[in-house]
N, C-alpha and C positions, 0 to 999 in steps of 0.2 A: 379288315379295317387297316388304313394305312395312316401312322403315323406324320402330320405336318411341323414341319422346322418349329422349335420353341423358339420365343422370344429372348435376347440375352437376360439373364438374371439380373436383377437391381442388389450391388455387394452393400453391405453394411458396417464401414470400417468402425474401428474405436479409437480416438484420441485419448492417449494414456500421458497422463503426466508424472513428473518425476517424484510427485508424495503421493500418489496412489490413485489420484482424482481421475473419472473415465469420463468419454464423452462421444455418444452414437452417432453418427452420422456419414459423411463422405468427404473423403480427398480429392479437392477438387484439382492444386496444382501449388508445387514448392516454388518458390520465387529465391534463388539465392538460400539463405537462411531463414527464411520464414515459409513455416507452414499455413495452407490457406485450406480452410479446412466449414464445410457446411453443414453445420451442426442441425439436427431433427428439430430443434427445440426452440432455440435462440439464434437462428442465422447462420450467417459466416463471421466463421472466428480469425483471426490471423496469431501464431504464435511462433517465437523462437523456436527454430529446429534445436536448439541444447536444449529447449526445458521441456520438452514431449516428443514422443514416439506413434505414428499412425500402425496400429497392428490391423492388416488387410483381414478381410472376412473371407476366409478359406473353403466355406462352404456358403453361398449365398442361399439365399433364399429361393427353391426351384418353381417356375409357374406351371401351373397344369397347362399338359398337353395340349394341342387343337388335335381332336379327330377329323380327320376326312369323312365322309360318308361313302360307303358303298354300296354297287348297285343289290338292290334288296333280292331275296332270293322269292321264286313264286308264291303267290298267298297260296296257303293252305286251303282244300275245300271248305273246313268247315273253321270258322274263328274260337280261334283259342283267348279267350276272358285272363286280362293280367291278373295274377296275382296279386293279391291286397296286403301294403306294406306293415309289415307286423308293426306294431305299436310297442314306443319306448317304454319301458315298464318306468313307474312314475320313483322308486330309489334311486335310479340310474340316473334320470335329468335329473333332480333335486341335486346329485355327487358332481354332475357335469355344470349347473349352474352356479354352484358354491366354488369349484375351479373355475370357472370366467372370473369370480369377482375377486378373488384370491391374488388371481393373475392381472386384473385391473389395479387391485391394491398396491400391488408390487412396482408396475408399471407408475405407478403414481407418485410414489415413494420415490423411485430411481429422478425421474422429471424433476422434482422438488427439489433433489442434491443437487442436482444439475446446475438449475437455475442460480441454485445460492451458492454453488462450488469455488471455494477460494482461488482454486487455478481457473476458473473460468472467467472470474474478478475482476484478476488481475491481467489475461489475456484482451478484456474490454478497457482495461484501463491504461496498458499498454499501447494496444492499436490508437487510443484517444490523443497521449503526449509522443508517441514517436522517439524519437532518439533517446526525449527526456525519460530517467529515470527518478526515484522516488521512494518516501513514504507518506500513508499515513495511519497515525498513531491514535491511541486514545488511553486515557487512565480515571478511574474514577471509584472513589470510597463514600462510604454511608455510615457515619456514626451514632449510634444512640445511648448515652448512657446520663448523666445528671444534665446533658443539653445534645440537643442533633446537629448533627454536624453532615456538612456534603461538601466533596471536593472532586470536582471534573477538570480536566484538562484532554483538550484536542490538539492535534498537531499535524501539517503535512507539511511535505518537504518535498523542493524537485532539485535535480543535479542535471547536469551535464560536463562533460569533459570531451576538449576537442588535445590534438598535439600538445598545443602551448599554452592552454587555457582551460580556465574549469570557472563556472557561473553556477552560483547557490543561491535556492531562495528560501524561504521560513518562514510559515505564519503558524503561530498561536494564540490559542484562545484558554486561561484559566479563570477559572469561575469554582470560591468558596462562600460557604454560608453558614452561620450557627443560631439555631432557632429562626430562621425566615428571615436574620441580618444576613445582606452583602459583607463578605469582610474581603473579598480577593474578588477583581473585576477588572483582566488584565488581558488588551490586546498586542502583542505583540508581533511586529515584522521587518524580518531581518535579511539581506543580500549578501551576496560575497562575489567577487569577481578575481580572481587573481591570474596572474601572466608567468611565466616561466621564463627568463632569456636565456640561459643556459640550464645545464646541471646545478647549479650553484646559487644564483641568484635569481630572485621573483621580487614584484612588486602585488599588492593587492590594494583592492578600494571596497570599503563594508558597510553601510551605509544600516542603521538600526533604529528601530519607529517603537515608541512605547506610549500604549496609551491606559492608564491607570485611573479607574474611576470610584474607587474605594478605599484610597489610599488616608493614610492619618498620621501624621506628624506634630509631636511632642501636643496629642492631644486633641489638636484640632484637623480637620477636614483640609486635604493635600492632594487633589485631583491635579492630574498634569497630565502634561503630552512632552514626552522626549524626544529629540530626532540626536543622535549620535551620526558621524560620519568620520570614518578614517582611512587613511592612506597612508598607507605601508610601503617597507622595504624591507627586504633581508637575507639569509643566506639558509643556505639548505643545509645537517649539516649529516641527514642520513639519505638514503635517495631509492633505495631497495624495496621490491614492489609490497613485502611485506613489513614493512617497517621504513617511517619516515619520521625525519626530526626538523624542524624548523626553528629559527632566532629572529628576530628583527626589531625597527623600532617605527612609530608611528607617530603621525601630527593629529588630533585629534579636534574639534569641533560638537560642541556639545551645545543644543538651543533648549531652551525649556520654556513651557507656557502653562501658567499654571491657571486650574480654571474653579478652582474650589470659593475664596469668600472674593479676594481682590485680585483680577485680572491681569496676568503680568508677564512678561518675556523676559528671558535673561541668557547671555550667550558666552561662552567660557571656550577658549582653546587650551589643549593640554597636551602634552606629550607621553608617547607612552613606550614602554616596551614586551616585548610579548614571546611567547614559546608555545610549541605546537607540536603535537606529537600523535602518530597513527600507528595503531599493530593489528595486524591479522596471524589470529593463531587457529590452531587446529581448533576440527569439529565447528568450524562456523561462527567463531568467535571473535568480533572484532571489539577496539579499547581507541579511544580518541580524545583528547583531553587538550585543551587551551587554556591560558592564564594570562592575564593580563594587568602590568602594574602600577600605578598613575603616581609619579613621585610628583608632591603638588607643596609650592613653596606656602609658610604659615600657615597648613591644616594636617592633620594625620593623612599619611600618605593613601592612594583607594587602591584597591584590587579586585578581583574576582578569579571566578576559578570554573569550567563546564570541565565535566567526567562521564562519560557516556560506556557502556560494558552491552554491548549488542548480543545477540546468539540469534543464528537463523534458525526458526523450528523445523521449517520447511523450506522447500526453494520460494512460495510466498507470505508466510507467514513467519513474524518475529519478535523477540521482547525486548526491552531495553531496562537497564537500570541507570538513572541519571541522578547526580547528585551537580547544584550548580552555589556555588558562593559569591554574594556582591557585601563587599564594607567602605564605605568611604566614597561614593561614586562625585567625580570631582563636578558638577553639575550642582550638586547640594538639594538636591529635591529627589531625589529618585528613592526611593525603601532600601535601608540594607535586608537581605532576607540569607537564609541558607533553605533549597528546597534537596528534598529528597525523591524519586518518582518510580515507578514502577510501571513502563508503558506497554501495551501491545500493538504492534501494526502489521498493515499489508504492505508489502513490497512490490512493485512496480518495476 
């Protein structure tokens, strides 16, 4: 009997990500920094070579041989009767067929992580925005005690930064209720565009959309739609990749339309000035915090205040704690509110 050339092996890499998440299939080909990578399951995936590792299948999978045949040797005068294959004794298949299904199970299980695997996610959601990075968030409580209470808020976010430029965009969605009342029914979306001309000095333009449809003022029914828009100037006055500070002042434009009993527009410019500050500290923790303070002749002056405390759990997965303060919004229709939040998202 003489052995024929085997067929090459088919290898079965694993895409290993950096929180632990695996994914079977093959390396197809690296482009620069990005892994291209076609997964058993779900396609071709593209991912950042920093955020996973392809570990090669060192031992692939061997195909049985091809025999050759060789020339037979003389029949025997008299034929010799094959032998009758002994029969599996029926303990034996019962043990062999409860390990198929064992191993079916297994295989199932693994598929299912797969499918819904956070780094896999965030690898489709990646290849979807390209450059743009991102989150998105969610939060949400159920209270039952002398009345029920529901409180959800959704949130995504995309970023990008070029040299001298960085473009923000924002949309949220909070939605509360007590006993089947609406009490919070609030869309909001917000931009940021700012330019950098030197180390020193920047200019931005923020343009903010609020649309409130369960709002209630001194009693009565206060549905609005806000568009804020502002343009800035100011000076840098920290610049260190983990720690930044900012100053400046802004001309401000506020229109409001209120669509609750009597239909009405009203449009107000204002000046403001504002402060801005970012830190990344150990362990994956970032802190990001804006204030802003509207000194407005004849009324108590407005301000507000966002405070954001991030922590990556993983390289896609992360929480937030936000606390955000509005008193005095110089517009005169908008809620003062103080919110508190505790959010979870995926990263992008």
């Amino acid at each position: 009997m003489i052995k024929a050339a085997e067929p090459p092996a088919q290898t079965r890499d694993t895409l290993a990500f950096k929180d632990g998440d695996r994914v079977h299939g093959r390396l197809v080909r690296q482009e620069g920094g990005v892994l291209v990578f076609q997964s058993e399951r779900f396609g071709e995936v593209r991912v950042p070579a920093a955020d996973a590792v392809v570990i090669k299948d060192e031992k692939p999978a061997a195909s049985k041989p091809v025999v050759a045949a060789t020339p037979a040797p003389a029949a025997p005068s008299q034929p010799v009767a094959a032998a009758p294959a002994a029969p599996i004794p029926a303990p034996a298949a019962a043990t062999a067929t409860r390990g198929k299904a064992a191993e079916h199970d297994d295989e199932e299980r693994v598929r299912l992580w797969e499918r819904f695997s956070p780094s896999v996610l965030t690898a489709h959601v990646r290849e979807f925005f390209g450059p743009w990075h991102g989150r998105l968030s969610f939060s949400t409580e159920v209270v039952t005690d002398i009345a029920e209470r529901a409180n959800n808020s959704y949130e995504a976010l995309l970023r990008r930064k070029w040299p001298a430029d960085e473009v923000q965009m924002t949309a949220r969605y909070d939605y509360s209720q007590t006993n089947d009342i609406a009490t919070t029914d609030l869309v909001k979306l917000a931009g940021q565009w700012r330019r950098d001309f030197s180390k020193v000095f920047f200019v931005q333009y923020r343009p903010t959309g609020e649309w409130n449809r369960a709002s209630v003022l001194r009693g009565r029914p206060n549905d609005y739609v806000l568009l804020q828009q502002e343009l800035g100037t100011g000076y840098q006055l920290v610049t260190r990749a983990s720690r930044k500070a900012r100053l400046g002042v802004s001309q401000n434009r506020f229109d409001t339309w209120n669509t609750a009993v009597t239909p009405s527009h009203v449009s107000r410019s204002v000046q403001s000035l504002f402060e801005e500050t970012e830190f990344t500290l150990p362990w994956r923790i970032t802190i990001s915090q804006r204030g802003v303070w509207y000194p407005v002749a004849e009324q108590p002056d407005g301000w507000e205040n966002r405070f954001d405390l991030s922590k990556k759990l993983t390289e896609t997965l992360s929480t937030s704690l936000r606390h955000e303060v509005r008193r005095n919004n110089p517009d005169g229709t908008a809620l003062d509110y103080t919110r508190l939040k505790l959010l979870f998202g995926l990263d992008f």
